[in-house]
DSSP file (Angstrom, degrees, kcal/mol; ACC not computed):
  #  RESIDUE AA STRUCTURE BP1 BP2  ACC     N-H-->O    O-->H-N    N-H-->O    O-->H-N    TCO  KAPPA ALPHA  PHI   PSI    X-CA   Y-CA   Z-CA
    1    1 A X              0   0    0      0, 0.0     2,-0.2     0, 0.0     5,-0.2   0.000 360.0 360.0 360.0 157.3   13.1    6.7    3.8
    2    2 A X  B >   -A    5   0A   0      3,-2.3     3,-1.6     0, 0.0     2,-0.2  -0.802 360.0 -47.4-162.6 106.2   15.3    9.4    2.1
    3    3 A X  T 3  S-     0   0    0      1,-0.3     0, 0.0    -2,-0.2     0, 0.0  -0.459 121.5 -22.9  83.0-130.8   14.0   12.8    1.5
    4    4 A X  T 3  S+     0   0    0     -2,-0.2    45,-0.5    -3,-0.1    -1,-0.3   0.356 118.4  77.8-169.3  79.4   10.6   11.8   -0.1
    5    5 A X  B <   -A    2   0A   0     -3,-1.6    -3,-2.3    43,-0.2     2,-0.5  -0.764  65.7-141.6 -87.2 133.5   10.8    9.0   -1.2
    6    6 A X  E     -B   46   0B   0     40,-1.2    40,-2.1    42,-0.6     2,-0.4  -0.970   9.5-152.4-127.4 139.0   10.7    5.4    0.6
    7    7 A X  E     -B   45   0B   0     -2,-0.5     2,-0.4    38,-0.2    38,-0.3  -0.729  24.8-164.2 -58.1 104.6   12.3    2.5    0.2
    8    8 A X  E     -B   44   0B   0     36,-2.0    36,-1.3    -2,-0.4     3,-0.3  -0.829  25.7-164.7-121.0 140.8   11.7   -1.3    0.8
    9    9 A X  S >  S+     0   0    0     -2,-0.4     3,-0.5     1,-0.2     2,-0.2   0.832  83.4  51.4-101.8 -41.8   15.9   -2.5    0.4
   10   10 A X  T 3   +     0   0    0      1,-0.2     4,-0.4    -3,-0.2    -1,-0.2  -0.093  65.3 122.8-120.2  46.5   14.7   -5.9    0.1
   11   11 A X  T 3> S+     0   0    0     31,-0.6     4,-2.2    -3,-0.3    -1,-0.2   0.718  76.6  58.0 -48.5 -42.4   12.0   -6.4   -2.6
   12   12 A X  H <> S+     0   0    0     30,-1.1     4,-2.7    -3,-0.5    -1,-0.2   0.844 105.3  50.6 -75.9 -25.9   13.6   -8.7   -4.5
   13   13 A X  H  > S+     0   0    0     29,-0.2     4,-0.6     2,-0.2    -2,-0.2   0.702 115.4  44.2 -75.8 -31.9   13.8  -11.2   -1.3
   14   14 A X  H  > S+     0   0    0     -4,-0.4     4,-0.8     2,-0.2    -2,-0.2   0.776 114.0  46.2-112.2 -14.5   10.1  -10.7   -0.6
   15   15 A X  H >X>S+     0   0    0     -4,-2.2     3,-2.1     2,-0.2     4,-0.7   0.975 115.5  49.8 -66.1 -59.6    9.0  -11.1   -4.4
   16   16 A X  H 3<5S+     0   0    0     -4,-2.7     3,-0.2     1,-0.3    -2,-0.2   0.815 117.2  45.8 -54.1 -22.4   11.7  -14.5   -4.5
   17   17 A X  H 3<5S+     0   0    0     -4,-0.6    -1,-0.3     1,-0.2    -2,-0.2   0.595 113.1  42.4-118.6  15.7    9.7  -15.7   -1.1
   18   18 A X  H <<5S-     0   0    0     -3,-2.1    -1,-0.2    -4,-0.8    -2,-0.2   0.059 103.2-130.1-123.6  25.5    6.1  -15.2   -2.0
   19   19 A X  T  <5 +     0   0    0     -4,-0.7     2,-0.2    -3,-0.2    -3,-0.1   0.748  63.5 120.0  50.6  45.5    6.7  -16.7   -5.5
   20   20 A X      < -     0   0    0     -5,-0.6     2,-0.3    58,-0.1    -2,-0.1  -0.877  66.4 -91.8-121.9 165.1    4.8  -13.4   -7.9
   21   21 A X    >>  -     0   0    0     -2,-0.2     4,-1.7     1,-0.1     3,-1.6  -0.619  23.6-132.1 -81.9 160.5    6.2  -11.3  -10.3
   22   22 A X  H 3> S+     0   0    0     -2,-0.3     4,-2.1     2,-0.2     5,-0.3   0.695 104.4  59.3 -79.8 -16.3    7.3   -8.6   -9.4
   23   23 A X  H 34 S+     0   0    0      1,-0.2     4,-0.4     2,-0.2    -1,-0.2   0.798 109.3  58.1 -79.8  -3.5    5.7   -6.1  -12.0
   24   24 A X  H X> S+     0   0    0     -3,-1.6     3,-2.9     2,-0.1     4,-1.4   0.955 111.4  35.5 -75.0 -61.4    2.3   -7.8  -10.3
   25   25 A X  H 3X S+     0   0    0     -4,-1.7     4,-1.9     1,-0.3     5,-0.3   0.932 117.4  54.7 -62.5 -61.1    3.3   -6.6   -6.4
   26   26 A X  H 3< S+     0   0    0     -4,-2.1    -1,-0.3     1,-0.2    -2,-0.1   0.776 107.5  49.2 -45.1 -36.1    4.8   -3.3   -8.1
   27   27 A X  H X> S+     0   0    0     -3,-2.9     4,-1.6    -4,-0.4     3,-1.5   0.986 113.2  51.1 -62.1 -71.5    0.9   -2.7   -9.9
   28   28 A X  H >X S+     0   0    0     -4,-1.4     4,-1.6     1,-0.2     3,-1.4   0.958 113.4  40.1 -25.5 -78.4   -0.8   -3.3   -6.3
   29   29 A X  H 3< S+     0   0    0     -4,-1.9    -1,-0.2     1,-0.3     6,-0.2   0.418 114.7  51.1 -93.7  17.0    1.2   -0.9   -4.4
   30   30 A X  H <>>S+     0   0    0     -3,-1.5     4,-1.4    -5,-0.3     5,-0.7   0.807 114.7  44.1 -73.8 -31.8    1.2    1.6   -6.9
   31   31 A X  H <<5S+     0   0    0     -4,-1.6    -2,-0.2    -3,-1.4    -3,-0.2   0.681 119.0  41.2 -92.7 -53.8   -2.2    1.1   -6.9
   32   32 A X  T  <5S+     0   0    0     -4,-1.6    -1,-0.2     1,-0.1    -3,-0.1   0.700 117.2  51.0 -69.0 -35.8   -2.5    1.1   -2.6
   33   33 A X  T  45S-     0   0    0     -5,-0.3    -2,-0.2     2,-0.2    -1,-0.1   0.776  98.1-133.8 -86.9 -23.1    0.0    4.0   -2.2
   34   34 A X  T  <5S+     0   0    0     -4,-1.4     2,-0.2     1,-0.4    -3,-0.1   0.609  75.0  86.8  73.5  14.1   -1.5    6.3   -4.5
   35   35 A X  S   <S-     0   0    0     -5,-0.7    -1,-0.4    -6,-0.2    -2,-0.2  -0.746  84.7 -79.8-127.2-174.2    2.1    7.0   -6.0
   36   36 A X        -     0   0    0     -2,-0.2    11,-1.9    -3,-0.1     2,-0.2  -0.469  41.0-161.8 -89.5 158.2    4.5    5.7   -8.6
   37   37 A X  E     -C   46   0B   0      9,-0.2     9,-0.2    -2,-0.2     2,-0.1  -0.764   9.2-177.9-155.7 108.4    6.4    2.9   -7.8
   38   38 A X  E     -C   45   0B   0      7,-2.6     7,-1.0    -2,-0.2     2,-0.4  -0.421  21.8-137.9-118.1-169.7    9.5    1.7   -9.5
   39   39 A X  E     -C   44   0B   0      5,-0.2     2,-0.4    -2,-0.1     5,-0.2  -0.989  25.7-178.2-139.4 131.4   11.9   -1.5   -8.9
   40   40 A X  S    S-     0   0    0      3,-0.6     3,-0.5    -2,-0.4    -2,-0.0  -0.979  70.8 -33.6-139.0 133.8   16.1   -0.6   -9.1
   41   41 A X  S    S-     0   0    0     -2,-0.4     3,-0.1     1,-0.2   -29,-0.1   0.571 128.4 -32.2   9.0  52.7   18.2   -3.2   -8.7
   42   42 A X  S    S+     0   0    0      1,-0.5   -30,-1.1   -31,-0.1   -31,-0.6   0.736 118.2  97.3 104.9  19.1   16.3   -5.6   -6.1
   43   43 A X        -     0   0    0     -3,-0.5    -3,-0.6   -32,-0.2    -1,-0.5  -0.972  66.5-142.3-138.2 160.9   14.5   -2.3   -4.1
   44   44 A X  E     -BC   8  39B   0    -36,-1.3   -36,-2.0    -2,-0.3     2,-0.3  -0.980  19.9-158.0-123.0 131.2   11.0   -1.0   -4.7
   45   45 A X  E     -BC   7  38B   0     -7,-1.0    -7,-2.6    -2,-0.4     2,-0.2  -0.965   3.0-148.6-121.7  99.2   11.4    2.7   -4.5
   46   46 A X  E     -BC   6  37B   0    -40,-2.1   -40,-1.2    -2,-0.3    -9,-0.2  -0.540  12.3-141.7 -77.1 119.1    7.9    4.8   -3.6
   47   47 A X  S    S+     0   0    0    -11,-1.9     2,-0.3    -2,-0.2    -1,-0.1  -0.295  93.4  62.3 -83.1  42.3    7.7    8.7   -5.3
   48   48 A X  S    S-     0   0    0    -42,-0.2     2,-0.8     2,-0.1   -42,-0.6  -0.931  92.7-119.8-162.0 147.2    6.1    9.2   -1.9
   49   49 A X        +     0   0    0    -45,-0.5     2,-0.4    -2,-0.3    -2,-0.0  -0.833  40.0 179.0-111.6 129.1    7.3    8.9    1.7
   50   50 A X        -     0   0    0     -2,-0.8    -2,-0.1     1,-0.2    -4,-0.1  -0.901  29.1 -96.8-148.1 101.9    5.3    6.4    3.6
   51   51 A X        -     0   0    0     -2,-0.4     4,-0.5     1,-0.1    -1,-0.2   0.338  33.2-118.1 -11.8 156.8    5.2    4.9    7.1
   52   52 A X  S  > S+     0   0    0      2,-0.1     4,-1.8     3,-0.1     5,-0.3   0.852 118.1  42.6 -81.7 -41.8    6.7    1.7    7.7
   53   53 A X  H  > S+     0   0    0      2,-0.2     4,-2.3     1,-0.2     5,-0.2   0.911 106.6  67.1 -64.5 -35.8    3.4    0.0    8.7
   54   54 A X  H  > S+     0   0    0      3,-0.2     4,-2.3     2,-0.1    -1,-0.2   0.924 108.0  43.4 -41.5 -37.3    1.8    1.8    5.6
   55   55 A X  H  > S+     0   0    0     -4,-0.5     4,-1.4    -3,-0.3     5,-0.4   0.989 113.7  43.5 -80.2 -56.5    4.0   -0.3    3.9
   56   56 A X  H  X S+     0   0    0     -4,-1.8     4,-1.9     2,-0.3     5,-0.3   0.794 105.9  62.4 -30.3 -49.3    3.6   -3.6    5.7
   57   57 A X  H >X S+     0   0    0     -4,-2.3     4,-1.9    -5,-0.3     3,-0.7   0.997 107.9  45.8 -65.7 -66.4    0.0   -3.3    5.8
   58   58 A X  H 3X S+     0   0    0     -4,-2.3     4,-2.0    -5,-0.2     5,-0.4   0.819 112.3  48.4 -55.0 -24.5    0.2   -3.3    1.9
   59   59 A X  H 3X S+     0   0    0     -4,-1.4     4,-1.3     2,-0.2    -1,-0.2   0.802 113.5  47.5 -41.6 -53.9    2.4   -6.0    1.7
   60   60 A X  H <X S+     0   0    0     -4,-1.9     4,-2.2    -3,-0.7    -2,-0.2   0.880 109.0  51.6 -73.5 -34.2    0.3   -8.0    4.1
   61   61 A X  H  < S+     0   0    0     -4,-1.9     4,-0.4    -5,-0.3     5,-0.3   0.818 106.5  57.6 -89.1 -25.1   -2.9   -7.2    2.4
   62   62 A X  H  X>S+     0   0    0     -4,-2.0     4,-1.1    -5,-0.4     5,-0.7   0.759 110.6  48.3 -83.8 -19.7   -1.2   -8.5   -1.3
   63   63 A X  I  X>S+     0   0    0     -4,-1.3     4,-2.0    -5,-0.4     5,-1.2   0.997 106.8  46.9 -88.1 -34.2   -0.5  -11.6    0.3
   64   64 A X  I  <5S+     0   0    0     -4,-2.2    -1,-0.2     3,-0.2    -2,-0.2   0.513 124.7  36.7 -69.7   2.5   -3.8  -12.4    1.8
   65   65 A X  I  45S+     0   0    0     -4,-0.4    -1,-0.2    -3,-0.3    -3,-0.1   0.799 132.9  24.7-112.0 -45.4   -5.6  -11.4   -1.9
   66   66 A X  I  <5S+     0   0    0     -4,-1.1    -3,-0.2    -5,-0.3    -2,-0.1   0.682 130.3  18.2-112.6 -27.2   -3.0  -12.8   -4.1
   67   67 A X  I  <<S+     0   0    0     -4,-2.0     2,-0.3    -5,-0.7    -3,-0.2   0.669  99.1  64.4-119.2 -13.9   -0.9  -15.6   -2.3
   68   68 A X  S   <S-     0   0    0     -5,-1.2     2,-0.3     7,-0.1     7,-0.2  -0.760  91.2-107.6-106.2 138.8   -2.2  -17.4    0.8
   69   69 A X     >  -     0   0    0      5,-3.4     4,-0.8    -2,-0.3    20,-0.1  -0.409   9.6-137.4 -75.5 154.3   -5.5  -19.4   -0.3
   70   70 A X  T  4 S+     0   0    0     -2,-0.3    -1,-0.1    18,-0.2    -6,-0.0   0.834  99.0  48.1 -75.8  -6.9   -8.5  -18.6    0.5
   71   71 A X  T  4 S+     0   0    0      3,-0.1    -1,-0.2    26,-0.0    -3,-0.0   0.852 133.6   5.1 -91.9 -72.5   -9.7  -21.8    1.2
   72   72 A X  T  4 S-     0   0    0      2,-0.1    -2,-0.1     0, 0.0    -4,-0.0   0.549  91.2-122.3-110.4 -26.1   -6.7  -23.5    3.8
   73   73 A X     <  +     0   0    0     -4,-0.8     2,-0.3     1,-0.3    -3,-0.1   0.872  64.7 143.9  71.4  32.3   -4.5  -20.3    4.0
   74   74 A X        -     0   0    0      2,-0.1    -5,-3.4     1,-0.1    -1,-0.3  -0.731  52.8-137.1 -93.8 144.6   -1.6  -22.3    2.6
   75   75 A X  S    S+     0   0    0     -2,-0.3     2,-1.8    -7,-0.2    -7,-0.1   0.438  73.9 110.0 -86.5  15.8    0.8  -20.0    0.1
   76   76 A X        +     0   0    0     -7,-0.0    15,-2.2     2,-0.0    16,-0.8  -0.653  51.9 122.7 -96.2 105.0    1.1  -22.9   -2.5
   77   77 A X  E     +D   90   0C   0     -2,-1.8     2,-0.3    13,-0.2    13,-0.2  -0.943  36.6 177.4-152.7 170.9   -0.9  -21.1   -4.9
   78   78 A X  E     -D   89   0C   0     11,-0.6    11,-1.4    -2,-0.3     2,-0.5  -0.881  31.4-104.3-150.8 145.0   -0.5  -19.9   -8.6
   79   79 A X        -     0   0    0     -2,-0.3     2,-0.2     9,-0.2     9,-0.2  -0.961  26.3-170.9-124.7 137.8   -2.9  -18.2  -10.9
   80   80 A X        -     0   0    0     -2,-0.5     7,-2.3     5,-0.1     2,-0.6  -0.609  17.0-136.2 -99.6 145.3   -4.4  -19.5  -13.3
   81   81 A X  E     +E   86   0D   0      5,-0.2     2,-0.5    -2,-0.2     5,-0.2  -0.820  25.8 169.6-111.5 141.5   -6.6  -17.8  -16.3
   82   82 A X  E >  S-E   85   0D   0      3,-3.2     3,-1.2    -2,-0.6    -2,-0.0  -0.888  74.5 -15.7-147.8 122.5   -9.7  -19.6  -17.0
   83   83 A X  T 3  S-     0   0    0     -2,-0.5     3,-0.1     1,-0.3    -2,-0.0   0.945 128.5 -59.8  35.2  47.0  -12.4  -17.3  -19.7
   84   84 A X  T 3  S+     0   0    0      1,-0.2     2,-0.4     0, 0.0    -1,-0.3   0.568 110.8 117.8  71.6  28.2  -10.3  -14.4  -18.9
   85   85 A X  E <   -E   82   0D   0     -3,-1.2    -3,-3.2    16,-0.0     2,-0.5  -0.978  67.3-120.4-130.5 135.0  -10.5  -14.0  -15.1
   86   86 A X  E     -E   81   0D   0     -2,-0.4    13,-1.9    13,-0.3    -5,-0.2  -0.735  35.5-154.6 -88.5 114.4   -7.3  -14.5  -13.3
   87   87 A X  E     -F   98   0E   0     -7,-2.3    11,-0.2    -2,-0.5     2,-0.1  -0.107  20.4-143.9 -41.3 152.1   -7.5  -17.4  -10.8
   88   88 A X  E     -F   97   0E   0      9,-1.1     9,-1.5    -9,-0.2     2,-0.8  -0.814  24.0-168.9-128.6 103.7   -5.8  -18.3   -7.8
   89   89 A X  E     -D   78   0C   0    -11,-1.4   -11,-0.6     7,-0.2     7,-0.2  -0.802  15.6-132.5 -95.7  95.8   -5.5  -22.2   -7.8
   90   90 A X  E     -D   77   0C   0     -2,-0.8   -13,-0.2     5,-0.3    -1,-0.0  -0.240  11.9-164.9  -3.1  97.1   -4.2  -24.3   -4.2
   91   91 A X  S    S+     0   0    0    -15,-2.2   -14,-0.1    -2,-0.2    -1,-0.1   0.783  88.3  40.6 -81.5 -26.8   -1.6  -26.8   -4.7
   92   92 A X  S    S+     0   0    0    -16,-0.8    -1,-0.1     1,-0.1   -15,-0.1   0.428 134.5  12.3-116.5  21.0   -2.1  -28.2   -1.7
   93   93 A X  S    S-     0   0    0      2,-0.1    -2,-0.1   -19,-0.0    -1,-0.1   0.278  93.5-126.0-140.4 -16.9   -6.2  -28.4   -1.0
   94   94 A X        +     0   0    0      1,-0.1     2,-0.1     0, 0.0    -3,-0.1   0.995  53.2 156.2  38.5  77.9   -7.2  -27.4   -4.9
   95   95 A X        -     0   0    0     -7,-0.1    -5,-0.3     2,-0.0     2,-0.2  -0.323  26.2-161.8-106.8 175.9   -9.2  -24.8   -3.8
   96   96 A X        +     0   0    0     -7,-0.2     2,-0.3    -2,-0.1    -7,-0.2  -0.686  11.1 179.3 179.4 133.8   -9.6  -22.3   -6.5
   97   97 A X  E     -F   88   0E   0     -9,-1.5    -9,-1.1    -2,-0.2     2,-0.1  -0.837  32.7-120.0-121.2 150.4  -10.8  -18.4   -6.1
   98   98 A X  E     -F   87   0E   0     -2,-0.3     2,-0.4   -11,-0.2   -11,-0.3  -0.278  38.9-129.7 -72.1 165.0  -11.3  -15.9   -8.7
   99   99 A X        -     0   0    0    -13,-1.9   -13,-0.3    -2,-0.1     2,-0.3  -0.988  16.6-109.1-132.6 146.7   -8.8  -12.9   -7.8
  100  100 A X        -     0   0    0     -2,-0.4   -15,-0.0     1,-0.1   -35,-0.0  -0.534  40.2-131.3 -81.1 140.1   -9.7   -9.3   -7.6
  101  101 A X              0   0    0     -2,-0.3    -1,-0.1     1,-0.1   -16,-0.0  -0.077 360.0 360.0 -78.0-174.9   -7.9   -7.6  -10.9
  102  102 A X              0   0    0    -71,-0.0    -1,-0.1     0, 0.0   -71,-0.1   0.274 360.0 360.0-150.4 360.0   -6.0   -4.6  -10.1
């Protein structure tokens, strides 16, 4: 945290290891935080200052909706668009769940 504003220093490391774009996870936890939230060079920076388990707990809660399946709880997933509703498609059981839009 600084001032008040909070930080996450290594955003770009947890978008590269749960394999979303980033402008998705950024949409979510403006979305969860009830502030703006913007991404400068590899940080996601919160117009609001915020617990560290406020944050974690969103974090945790976009990966159980957006990346672990629902199905096997494996993270090899994707989404997929099928008659305009955004998918989350299983690589490894080929489960496939609608996802809530955000």
């Amino acid at each position: 945290m600084q001032g008040t504003k909070t930080i996450i220093q290594n955003f770009g490391a947890i978008i590269k290891q749960i394999n979303r774009e980033d402008k998705h996870v950024l949409k979510f936890l403006t979305k969860e935080s009830g502030s703006s939230v913007n991404l400068e060079e590899g940080r996601a920076i919160f117009n609001a200052k915020l617990a560290e388990t406020q944050v974690n707990a969103m974090i945790d809660n976009y990966v159980k909706m957006y990346v672990l399946c629902h199905e096997c709880g494996k993270p090899d997933t994707h989404f997929i668009e099928q008659h305009g509703v955004k998918i989350l498609k299983c690589e490894a059981c080929g489960a496939t769940s609608p996802v809530k839009h955000i």
